[in-house]
C-alpha positions, -999 to +999 in steps of 0.1 A: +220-061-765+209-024-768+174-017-777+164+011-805+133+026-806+125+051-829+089+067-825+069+083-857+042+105-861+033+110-895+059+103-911+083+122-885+104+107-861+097+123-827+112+100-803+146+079-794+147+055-770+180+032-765+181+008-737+207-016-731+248-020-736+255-040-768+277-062-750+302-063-780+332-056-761+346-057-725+330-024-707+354+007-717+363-014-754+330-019-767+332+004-798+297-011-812+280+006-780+304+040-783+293+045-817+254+040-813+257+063-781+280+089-800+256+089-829+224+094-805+238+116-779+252+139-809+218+143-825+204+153-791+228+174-782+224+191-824+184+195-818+192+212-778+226+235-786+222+243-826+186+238-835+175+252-803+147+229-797+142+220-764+142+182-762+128+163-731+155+137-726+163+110-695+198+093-696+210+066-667+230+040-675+228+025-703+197+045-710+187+075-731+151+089-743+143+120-760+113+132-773+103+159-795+078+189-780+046+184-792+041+218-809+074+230-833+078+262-858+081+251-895+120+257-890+122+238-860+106+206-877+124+212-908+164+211-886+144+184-862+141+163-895+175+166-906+191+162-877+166+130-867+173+110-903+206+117-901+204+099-866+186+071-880+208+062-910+236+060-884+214+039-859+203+016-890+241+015-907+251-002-871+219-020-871+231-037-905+267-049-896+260-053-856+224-067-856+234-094-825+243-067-810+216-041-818+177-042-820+160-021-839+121-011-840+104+021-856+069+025-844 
């Protein structure tokens, strides 16, 4: 099971946090854990290379946080946000047809 924590501050997310391999499919098949990683590892990558925003992130494996700085221009919020719900609709979308597979908290 991978674990999906998405952190808010008001109103905004500002943190990911996935922990875990779904377990879905043998290692190198599982395409329940490719997708959640594609979908979080391209919204990282979006907010570092075209928003510009520079993300702290940890990976190891099986294991990915990134977090938000603290202070951001209006523009940098506003492309954060898109970027960050766009992330989360994937992340709950998989959450809705893999939810043995996927556990999902927003704090």
């Amino acid at each position: 099971m991978t674990n999906v924590v998405v952190k808010k501050k008001g109103g905004k997310i500002v943190s990911v946090e996935c922990d875990g391999h779904t377990c879905y499919g043998a290692e190198g098949e599982d395409i329940v854990c490719a997708a959640l990683s594609s979908v979080v590892q391209t919204a990282v990558l979006g907010l570092m290379r075209v928003a510009g925003i520079a993300v702290a992130f940890k990976t190891d494996d099986g294991y990915l946080y990134a977090e938000l700085p603290k202070e951001l221009s209006e523009k940098e919020r506003h492309d954060a946000d898109v970027i960050l719900e766009t992330m989360f609709a994937g992340i709950a979308d998989l959450y809705e047809g893999y939810s043995d597979f996927i556990e999902l908290e927003v704090k």
